[in-house]
Backbone as CSV, one residue per row, in Angstrom:
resi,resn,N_x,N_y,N_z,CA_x,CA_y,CA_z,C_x,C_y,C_z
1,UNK,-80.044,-69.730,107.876,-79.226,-69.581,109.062,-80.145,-69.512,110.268
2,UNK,-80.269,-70.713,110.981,-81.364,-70.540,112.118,-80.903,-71.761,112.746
3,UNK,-81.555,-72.029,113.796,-81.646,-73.253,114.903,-82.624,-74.113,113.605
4,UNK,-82.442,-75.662,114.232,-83.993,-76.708,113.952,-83.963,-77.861,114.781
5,UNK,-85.130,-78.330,114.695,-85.562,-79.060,115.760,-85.923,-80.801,115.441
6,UNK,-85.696,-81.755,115.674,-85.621,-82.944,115.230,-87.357,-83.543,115.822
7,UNK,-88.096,-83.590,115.064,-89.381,-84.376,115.547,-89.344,-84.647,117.236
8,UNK,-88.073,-85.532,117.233,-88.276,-86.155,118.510,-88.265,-85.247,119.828
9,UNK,-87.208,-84.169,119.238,-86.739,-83.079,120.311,-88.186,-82.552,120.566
10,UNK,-88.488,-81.803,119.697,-90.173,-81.156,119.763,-90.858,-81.851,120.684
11,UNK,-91.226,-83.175,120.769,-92.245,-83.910,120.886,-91.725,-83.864,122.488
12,UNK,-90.529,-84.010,122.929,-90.029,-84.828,124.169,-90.227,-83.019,124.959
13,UNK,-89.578,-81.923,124.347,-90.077,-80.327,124.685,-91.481,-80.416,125.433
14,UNK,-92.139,-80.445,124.789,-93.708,-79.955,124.592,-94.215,-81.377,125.881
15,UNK,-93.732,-82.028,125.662,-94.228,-83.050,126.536,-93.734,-82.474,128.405
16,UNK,-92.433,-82.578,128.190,-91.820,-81.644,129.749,-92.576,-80.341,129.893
17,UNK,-93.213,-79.481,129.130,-93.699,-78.298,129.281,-95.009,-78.647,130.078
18,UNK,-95.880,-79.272,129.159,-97.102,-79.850,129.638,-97.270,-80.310,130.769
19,UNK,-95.889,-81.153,131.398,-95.888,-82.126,132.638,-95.846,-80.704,133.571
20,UNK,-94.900,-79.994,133.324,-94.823,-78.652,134.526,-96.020,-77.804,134.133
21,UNK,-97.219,-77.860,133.475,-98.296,-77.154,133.041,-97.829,-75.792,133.195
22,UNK,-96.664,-76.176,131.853,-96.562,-74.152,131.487,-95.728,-74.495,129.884
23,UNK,-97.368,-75.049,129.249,-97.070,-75.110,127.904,-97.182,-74.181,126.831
24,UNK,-96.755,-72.728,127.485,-96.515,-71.440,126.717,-95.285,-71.268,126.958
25,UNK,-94.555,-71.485,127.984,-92.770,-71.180,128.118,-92.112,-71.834,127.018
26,UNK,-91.122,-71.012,127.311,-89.910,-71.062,126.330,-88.550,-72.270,126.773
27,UNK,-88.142,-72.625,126.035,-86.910,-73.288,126.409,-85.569,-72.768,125.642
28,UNK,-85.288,-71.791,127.142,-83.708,-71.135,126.439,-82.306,-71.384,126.707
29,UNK,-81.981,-71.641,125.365,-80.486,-72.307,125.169,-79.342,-71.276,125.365
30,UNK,-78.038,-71.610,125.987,-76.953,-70.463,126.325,-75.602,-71.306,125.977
31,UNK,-74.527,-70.545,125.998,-73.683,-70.825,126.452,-72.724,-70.355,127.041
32,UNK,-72.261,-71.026,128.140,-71.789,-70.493,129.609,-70.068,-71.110,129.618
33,UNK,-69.161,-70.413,130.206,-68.098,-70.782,130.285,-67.879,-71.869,131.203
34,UNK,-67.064,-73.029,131.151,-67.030,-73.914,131.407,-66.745,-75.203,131.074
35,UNK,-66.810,-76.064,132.353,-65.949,-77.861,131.338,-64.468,-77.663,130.887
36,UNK,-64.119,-78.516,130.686,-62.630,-78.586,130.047,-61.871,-78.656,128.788
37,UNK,-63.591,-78.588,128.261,-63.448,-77.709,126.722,-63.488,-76.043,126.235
38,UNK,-63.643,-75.591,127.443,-64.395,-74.160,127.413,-65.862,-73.315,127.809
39,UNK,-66.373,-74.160,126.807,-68.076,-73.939,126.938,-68.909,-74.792,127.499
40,UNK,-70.120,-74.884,127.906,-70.957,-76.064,128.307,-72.265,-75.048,127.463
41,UNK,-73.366,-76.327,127.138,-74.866,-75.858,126.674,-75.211,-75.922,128.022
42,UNK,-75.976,-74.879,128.334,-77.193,-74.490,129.127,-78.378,-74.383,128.370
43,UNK,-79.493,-75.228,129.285,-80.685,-74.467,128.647,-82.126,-74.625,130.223
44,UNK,-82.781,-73.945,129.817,-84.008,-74.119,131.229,-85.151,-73.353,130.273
45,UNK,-86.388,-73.786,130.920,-87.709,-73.223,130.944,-87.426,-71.740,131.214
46,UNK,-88.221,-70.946,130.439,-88.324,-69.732,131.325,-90.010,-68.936,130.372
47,UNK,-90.244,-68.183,131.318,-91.832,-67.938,130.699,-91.718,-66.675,129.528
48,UNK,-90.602,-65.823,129.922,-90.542,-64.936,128.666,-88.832,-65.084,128.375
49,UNK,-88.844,-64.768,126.644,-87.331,-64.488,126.367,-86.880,-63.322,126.834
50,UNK,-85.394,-62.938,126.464,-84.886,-61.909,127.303,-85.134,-60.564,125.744
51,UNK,-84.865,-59.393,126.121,-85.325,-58.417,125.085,-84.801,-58.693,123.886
52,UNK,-83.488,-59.320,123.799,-82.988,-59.297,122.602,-82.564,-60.493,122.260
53,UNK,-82.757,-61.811,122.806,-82.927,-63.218,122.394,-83.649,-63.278,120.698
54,UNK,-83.066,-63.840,120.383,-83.367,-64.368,118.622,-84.289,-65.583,119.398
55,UNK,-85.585,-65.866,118.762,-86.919,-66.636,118.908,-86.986,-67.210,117.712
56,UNK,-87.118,-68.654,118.556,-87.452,-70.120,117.012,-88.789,-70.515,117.590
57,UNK,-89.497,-70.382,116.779,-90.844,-71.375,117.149,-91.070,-72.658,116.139
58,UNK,-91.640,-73.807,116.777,-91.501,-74.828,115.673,-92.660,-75.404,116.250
59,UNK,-93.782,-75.098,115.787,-95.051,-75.847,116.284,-95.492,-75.349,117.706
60,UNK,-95.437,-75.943,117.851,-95.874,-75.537,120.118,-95.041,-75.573,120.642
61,UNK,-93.473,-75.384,120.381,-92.151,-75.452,120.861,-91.896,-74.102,120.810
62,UNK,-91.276,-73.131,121.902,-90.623,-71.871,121.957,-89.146,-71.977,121.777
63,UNK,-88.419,-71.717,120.952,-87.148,-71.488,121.789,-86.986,-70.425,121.543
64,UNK,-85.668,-69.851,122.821,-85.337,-68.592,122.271,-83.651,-68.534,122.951
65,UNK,-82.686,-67.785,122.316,-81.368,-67.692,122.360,-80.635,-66.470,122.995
66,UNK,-79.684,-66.310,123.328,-79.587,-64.881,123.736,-78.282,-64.689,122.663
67,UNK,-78.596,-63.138,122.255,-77.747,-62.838,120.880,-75.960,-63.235,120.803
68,UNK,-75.502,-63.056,122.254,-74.018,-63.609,122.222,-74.420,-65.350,121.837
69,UNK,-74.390,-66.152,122.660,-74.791,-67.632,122.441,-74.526,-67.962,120.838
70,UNK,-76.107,-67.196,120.508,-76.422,-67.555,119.068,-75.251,-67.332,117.755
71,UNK,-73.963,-66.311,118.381,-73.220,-66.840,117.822,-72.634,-68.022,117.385
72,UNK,-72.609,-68.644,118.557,-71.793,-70.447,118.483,-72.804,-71.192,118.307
73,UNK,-74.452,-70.501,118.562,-75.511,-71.866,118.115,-76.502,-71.990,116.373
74,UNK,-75.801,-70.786,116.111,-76.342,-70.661,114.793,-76.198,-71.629,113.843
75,UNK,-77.261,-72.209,113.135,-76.551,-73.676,112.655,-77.537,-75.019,113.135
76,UNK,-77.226,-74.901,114.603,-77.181,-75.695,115.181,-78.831,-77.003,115.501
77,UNK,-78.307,-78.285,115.152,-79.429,-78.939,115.129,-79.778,-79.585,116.616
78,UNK,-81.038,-79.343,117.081,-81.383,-80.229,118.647,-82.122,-81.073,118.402
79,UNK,-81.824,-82.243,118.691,-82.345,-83.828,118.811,-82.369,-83.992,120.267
80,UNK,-83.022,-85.039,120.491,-83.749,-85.952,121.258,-82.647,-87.765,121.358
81,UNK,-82.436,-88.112,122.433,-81.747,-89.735,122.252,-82.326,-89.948,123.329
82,UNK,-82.550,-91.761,123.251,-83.041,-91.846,124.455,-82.208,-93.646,124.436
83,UNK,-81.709,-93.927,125.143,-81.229,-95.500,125.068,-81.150,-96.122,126.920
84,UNK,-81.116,-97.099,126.950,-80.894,-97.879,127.879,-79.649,-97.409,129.215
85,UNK,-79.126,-96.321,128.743,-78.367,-95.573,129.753,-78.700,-94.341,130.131
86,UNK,-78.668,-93.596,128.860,-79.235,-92.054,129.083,-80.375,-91.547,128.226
87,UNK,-81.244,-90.615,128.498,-81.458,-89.658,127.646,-81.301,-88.430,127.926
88,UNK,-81.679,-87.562,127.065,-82.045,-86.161,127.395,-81.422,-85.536,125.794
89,UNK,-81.520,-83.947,125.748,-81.273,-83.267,123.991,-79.454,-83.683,123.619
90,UNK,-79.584,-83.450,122.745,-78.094,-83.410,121.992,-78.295,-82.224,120.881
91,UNK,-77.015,-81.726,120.819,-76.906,-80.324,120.327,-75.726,-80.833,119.203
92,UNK,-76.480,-80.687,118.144,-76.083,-80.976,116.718,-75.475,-80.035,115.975
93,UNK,-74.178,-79.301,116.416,-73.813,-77.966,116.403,-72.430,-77.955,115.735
94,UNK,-72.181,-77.892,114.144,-71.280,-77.552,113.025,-70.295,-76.821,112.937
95,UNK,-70.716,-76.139,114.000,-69.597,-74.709,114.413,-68.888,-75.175,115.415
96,UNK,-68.725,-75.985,116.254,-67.800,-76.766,117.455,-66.777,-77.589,116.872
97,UNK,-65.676,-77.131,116.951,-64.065,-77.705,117.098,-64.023,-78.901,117.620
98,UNK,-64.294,-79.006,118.924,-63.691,-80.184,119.973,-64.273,-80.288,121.268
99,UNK,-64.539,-81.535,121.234,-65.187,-81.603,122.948,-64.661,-82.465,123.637
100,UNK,-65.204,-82.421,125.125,-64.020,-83.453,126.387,-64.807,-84.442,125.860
101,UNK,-64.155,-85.439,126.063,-64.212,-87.568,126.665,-65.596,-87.651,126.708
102,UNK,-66.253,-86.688,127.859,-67.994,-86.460,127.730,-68.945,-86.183,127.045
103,UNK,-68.515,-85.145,126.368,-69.212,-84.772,125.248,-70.168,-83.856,126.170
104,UNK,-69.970,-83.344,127.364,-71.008,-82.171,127.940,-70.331,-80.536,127.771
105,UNK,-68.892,-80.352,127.220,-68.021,-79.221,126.979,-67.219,-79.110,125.820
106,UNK,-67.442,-78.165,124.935,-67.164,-78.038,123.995,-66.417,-77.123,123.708
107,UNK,-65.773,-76.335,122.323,-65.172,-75.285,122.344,-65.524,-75.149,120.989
108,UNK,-65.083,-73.880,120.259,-65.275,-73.010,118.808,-63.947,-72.864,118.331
């Protein structure tokens, strides 16, 4: 029962960390009310987790969660896409019901 991280996600992480030369921060995932599904993923850089954030490390990758969140992200797989329109992570998450048309709001 934990987060994991898809090669690519790691690689594309660690690479944005490096570019902002603060390849000890963390990248922490939330979720915030919102969208027209309910929830939206949040996530940002930040240099320390919060006291009681659950911490994934996967190589030179930090993440860390905050204990409500990690309810709905427990499970949950983060990948990397990158195609001819968009990129950026996708949240590979088992425990989500239903999301809008977008796919940026979700619900449980």
């Amino acid at each position: 029962m934990a987060i994991t991280i898809s090669d690519n996600a790691k690689d594309k992480i660690f690479s944005l960390l490096k570019q902002r030369q603060t390849p000890d921060h963390y990248l922490k995932i939330s979720m915030q009310g919102g969208g027209c599904s309910g929830l939206i993923y949040h996530y940002e850089f930040v240099d320390n987790p919060g006291k009681k954030d659950k911490i994934f490390e996967f190589d030179n990758v930090k993440i860390c969660v905050d204990l409500k969140s990690y309810l709905f992200l427990n499970n949950m797989e983060i990948d990397y896409e990158e195609d001819l329109f968009k990129s950026g992570l996708i949240f590979n998450n088992p425990n989500m019901t239903k999301s809008c048309g977008c796919g940026k709001s979700v619900n449980y």
